[in-house]
C-alpha positions in Angstrom: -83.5 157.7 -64.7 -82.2 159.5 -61.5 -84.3 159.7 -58.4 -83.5 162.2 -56.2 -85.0 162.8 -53.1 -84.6 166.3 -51.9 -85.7 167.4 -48.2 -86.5 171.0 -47.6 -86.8 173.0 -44.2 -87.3 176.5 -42.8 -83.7 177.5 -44.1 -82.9 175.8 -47.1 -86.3 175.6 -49.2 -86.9 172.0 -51.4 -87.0 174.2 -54.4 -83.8 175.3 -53.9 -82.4 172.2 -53.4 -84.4 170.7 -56.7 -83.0 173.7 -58.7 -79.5 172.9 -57.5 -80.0 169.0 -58.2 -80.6 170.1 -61.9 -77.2 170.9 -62.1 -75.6 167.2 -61.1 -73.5 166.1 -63.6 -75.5 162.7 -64.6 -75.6 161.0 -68.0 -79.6 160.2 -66.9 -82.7 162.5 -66.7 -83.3 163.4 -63.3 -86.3 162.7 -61.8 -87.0 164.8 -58.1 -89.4 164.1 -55.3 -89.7 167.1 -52.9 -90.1 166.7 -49.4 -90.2 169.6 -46.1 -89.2 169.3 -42.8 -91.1 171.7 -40.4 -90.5 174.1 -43.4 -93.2 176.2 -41.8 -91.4 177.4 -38.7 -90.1 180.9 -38.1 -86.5 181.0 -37.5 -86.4 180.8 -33.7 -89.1 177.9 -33.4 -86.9 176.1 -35.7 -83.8 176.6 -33.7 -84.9 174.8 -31.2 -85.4 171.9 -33.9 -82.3 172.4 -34.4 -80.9 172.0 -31.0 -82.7 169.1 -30.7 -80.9 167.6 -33.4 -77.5 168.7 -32.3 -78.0 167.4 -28.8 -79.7 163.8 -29.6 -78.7 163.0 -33.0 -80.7 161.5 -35.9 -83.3 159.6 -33.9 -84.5 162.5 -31.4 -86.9 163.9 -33.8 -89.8 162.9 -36.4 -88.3 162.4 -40.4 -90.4 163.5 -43.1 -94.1 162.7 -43.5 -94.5 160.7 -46.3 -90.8 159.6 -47.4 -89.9 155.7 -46.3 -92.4 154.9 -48.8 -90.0 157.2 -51.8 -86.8 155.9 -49.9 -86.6 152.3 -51.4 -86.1 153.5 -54.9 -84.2 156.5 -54.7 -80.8 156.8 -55.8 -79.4 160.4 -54.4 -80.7 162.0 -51.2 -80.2 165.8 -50.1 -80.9 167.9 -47.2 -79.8 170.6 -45.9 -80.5 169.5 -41.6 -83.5 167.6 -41.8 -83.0 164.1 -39.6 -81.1 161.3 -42.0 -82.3 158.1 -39.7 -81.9 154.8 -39.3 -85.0 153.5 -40.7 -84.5 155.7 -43.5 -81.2 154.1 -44.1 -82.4 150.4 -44.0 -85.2 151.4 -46.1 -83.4 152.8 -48.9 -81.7 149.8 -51.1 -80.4 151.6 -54.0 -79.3 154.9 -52.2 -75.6 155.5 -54.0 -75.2 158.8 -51.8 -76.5 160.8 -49.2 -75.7 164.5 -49.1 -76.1 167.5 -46.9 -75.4 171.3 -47.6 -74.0 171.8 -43.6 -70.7 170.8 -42.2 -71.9 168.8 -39.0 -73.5 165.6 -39.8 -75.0 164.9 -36.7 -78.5 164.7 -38.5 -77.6 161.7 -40.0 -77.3 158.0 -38.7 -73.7 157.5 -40.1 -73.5 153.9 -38.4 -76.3 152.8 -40.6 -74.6 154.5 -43.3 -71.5 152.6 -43.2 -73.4 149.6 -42.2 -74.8 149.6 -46.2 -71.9 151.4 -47.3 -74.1 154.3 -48.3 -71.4 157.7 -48.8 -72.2 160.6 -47.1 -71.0 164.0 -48.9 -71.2 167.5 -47.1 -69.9 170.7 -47.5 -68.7 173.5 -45.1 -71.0 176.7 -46.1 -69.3 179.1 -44.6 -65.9 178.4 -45.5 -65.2 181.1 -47.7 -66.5 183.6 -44.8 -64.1 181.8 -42.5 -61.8 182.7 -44.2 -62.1 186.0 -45.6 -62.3 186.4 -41.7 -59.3 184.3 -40.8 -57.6 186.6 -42.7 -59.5 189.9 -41.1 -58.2 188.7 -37.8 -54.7 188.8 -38.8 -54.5 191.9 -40.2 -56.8 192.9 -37.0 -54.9 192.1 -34.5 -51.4 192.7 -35.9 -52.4 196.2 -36.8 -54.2 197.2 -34.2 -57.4 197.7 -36.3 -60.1 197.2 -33.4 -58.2 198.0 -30.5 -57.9 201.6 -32.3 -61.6 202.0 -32.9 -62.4 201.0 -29.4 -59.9 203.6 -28.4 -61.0 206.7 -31.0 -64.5 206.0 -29.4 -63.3 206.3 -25.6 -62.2 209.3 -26.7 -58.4 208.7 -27.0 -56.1 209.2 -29.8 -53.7 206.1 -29.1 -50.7 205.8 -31.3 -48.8 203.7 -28.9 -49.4 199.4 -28.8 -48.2 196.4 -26.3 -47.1 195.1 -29.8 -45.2 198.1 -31.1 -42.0 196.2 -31.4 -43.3 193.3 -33.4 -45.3 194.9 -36.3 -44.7 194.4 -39.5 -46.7 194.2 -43.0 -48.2 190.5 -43.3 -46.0 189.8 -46.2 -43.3 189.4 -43.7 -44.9 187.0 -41.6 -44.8 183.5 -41.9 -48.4 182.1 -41.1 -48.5 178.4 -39.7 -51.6 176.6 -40.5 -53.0 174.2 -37.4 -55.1 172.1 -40.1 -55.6 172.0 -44.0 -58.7 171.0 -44.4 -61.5 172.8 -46.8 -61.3 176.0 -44.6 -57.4 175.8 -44.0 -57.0 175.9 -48.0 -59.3 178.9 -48.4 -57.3 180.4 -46.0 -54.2 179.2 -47.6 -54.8 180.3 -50.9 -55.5 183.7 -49.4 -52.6 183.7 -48.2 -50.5 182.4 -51.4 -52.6 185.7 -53.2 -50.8 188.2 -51.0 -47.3 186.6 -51.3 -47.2 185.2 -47.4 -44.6 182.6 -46.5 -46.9 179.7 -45.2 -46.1 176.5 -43.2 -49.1 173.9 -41.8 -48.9 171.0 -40.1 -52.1 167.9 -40.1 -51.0 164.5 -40.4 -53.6 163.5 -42.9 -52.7 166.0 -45.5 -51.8 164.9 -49.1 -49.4 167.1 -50.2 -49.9 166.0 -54.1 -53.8 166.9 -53.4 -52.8 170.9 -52.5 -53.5 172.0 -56.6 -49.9 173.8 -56.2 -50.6 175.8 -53.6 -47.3 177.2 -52.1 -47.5 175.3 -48.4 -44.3 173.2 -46.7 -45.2 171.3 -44.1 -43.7 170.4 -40.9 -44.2 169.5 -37.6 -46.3 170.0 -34.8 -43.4 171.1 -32.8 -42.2 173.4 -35.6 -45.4 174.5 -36.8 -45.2 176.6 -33.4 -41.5 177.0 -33.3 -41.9 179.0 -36.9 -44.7 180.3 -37.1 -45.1 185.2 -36.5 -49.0 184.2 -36.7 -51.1 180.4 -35.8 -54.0 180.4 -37.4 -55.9 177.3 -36.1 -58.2 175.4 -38.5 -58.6 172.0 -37.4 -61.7 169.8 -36.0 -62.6 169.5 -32.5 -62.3 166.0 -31.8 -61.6 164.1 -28.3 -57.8 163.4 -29.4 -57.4 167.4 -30.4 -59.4 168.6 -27.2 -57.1 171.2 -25.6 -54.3 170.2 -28.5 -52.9 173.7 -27.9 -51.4 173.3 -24.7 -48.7 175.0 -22.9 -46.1 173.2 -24.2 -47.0 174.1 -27.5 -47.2 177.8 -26.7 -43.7 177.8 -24.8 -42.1 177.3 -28.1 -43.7 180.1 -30.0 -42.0 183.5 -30.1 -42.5 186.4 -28.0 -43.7 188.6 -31.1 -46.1 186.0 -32.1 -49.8 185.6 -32.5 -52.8 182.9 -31.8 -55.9 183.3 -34.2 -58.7 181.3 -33.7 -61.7 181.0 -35.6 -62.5 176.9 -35.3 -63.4 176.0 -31.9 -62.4 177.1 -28.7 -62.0 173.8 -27.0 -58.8 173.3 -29.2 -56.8 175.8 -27.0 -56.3 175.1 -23.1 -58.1 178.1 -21.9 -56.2 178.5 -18.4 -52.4 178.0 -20.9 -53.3 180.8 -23.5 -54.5 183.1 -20.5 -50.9 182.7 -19.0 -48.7 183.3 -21.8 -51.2 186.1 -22.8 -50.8 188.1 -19.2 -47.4 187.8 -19.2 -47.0 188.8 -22.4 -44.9 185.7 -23.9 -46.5 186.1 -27.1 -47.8 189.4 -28.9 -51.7 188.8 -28.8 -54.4 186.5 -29.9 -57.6 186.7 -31.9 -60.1 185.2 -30.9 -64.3 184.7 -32.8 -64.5 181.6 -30.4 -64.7 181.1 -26.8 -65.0 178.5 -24.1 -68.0 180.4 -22.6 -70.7 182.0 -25.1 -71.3 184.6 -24.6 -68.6 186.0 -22.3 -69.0 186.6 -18.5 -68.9 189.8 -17.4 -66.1 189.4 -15.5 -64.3 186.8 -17.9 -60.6 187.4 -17.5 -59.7 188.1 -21.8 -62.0 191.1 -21.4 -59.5 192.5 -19.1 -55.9 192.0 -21.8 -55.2 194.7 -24.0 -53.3 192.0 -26.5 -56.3 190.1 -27.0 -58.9 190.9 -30.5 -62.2 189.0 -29.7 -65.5 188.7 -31.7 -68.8 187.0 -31.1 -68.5 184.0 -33.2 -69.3 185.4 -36.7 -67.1 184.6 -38.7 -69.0 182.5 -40.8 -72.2 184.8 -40.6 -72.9 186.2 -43.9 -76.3 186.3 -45.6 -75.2 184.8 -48.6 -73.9 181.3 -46.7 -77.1 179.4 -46.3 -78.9 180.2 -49.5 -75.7 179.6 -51.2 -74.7 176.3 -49.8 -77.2 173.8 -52.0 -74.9 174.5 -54.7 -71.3 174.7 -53.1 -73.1 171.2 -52.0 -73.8 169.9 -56.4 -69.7 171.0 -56.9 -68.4 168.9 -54.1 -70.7 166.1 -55.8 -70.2 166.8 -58.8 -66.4 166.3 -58.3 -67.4 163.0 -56.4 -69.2 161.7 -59.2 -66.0 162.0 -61.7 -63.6 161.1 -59.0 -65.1 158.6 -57.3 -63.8 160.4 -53.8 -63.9 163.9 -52.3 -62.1 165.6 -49.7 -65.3 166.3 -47.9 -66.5 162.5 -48.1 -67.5 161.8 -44.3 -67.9 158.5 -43.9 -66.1 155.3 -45.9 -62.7 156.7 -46.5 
């Protein structure tokens, strides 16, 4: 027998999360203790839980009523952002895994983790959004999709662009991939789908793990050297703060393209404004900014090469409800390969 410990909250309800563990891929019945974590809240009351969470960590708010006592004997634990701490952790002495149906981990008190060697598994639940949108913002700001729009409903019938010389169908691009992690092979399979010429470049890549997608990698250098469109996917990170730098954006071509849809700290604001205004590369697109939202007078509102959108590209309705079970596949795959690409901790 199984016991899985499942931790509901006002987004991800415990009965999702015990539907989803029914489909873990165990030799053993399965036997599921329920648990909610301020499950009661309306949305905005349990943003600021939330918040709370993301600023301070696993510690800076109450666990679960009720659930050291189930801890000690339970072999899985999921939750969606519920606090993972470190009581929980040193109470638990047969925990095999810990997962969580989020990308950020900042719920859970990975020191402790590691301390008992506990894995911790998560899952990006947007990813697929990211990168239908990744892919949106190419065709976007190549095409002049939304600069048209904005244009038709000034009242103007524009034909004319600042990119003019450089377009071309996306087929004839070659895309450059800044990371090619979970999102950055959504985006690359994508990509593969509509017979694009892709290069990426991140150092921790296993280029027998790519399941024959069509990638070549190179460097850093000549990730930027090469590539008509960058499309940024990696982690924000204090060694990849402000990674794209001037000297990375000197080397890219005057008819290329910045797309952004990871974090904006990876791009040195004040460099990418420069080579922007004086037009030494065709345009950006941009769903995330170093400001949120933008200041009125914030100086990208004032380029006509520069797509921007308010941080949605992961915002579909289908993400959260959807993400208990994108979490059982990831686990699923850890429990027959004893590893996973979206292992946290204890690689």
């Amino acid at each position: 027998m199984k016991k899985v410990i499942v931790i509901g909250d006002a987004l991800v309800s415990s009965e999702t999360l015990e539907r989803a563990v029914h489909q873990l891929n165990v030799n053993e019945p399965i036997e599921v203790k329920r648990f909610e974590w301020y499950s009661n809240l309306e949305k905005e009351q349990f943003q600021e839980k939330i918040f709370q969470i993301e600023a301070g960590g696993s510690e800076a708010v109450k666990i679960s009523e009720g659930i050291i006592g189930e801890l000690e004997t339970a072999n899985y634990l999921l939750v969606h952002i519920a606090p993972v701490s470190k009581k929980m952790i040193e109470t638990a002495q047969k925990l095999e895994f810990i997962g969580t149906c989020r990308g950020g981990t900042e719920h859970i008190h990975l020191e402790a983790c590691n301390r008992k060697e506990i894995p911790v598994i998560h899952v990006i639940r947007n990813a697929e959004p990211v990168a239908d949108f990744t892919l949106g913002l190419m065709l976007a700001e190549t095409r002049n999709i939304a600069r048209s729009h904005y244009y038709i409903k000034q009242g103007q019938w524009v034909k004319g662009f600042a990119n003019d010389p450089y377009k071309k169908a996306l087929s004839q691009h070659t895309v450059g991939l800044l990371g090619l992690g979970y999102i950055g092979k959504l985006v690359l399979k994508r990509l593969n789908g509509l017979g694009v010429n892709v290069i990426a470049y991140d150092p921790y890549v296993d280029i027998e793990k790519l399941d024959n997608l069509n990638v070549k990698l190179v460097e850093l250098n000549e990730l930027f050297r090469q590539s008509d469109i960058l499309s940024i996917h990696a982690r924000l990170t204090n060694g990849t703060a402000n990674l794209v730098n001037k000297h990375l954006l000197r080397l890219m071509k005057p008819g290329s393209y910045i797309i952004n849809t990871a974090r904006a700290g990876l791009i040195d604001r004040k460099d990418l404004l420069e080579v922007l205004k004086e037009g030494a590369i065709a345009g950006a697109a941009l769903d995330v900014s170093w400001t949120e939202p933008l200041e009125d007078n914030d100086d990208f509102l004032s380029l006509d090469n520069v797509t921007l959108t308010s941080h949605i590209a992961g915002d579909t309705v289908d993400a959260i409800p959807r993400s208990p079970y994108l979490l059982i596949d990831v686990l699923n795959d850890y429990l027959k390969n004893n590893t996973s690409d979206m292992l946290v901790n204890m690689k």
